[in-house]
N, C-alpha and C positions, 0 to 999 in steps of 0.2 A: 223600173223595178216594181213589183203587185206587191201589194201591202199585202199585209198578213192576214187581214179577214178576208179578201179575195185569194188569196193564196189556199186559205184552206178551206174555201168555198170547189177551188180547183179541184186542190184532193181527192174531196169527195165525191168525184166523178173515176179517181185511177183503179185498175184493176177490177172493175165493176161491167158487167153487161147491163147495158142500158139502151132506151131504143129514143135516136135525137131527136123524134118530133117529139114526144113527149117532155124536152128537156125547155122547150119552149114556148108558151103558147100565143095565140095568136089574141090581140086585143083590137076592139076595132078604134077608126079611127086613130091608131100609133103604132110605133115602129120598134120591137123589141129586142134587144140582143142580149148575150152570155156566151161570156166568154169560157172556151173548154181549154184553150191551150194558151200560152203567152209566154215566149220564151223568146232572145236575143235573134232569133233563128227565124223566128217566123210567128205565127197566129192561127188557131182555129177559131170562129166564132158562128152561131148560129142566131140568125135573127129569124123575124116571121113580120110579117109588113099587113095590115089590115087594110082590106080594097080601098085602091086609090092612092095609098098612102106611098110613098117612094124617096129616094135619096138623089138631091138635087146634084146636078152634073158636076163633077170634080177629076180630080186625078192623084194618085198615086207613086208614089218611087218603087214600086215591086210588084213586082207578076202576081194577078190572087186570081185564083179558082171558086166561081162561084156553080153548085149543084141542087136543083130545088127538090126538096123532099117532098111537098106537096102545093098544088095550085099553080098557078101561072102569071109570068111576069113578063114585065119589056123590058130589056138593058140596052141602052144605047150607049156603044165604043164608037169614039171618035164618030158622029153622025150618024152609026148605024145600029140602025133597030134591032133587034134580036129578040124574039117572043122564045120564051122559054116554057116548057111545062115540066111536071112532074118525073123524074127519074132524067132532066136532060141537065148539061152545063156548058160552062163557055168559060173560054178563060180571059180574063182582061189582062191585057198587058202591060208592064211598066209606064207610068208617064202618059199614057193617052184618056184624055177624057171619057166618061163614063156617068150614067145616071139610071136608076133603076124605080121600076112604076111598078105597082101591084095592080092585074088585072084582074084577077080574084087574088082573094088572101090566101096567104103563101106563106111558106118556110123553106132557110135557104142552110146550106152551110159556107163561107167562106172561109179559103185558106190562103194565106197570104204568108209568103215566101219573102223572105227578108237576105238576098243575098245575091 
């Protein structure tokens, strides 16, 4: 359940044109996320990763879509590399490891499907 200061931290994103890189910015040396969706169903979340900076190999119980808005990343599925750049994505699949490196600083969206 999102507590209610995050809840209506959400809100104030619905029915609003809004442009996503601007909804996060990029910090150096750390990893930052905000979450836009969070529902039983799934997830949208937008992080931005400052060079160098990455998320150490793990896995998942659900398919997520990751799309980078800007800059260029490595995401390694199950052993394999995947250099991403801007306007490209990849989608990681249920259960298979995965780890992701900022080759320059970048901003991603992830959507992760919960079903």
């Amino acid at each position: 359940m999102v507590d209610n200061k995050r809840k209506t931290t959400i809100e104030k994103l619905i029915a609003r044109a809004l442009k996503l890189t601007g909804l996060v910015e990029c910090q150096e040396d750390s990893v930052v996320s905000r979450t836009v969706i969070d529902r039983d169903t799934g997830t949208v979340t937008l992080f931005s990763f400052g060079e160098g900076q990455g998320l150490s190999e793990h896995a998942a119980p659900f398919d997520a879509l990751v799309y980078l808005l800007d800059g260029e990343a490595k995401i390694t599925i199950a052993g394999n590399p995947i250099r991403l750049k801007e306007g490209e994505m990849v989608i990681m699949p249920a259960n298979e490891r995965h780890a992701l490196k900022a080759i320059t600083k970048f901003k991603m969206i992830l959507t992760m499907i919960r079903s």
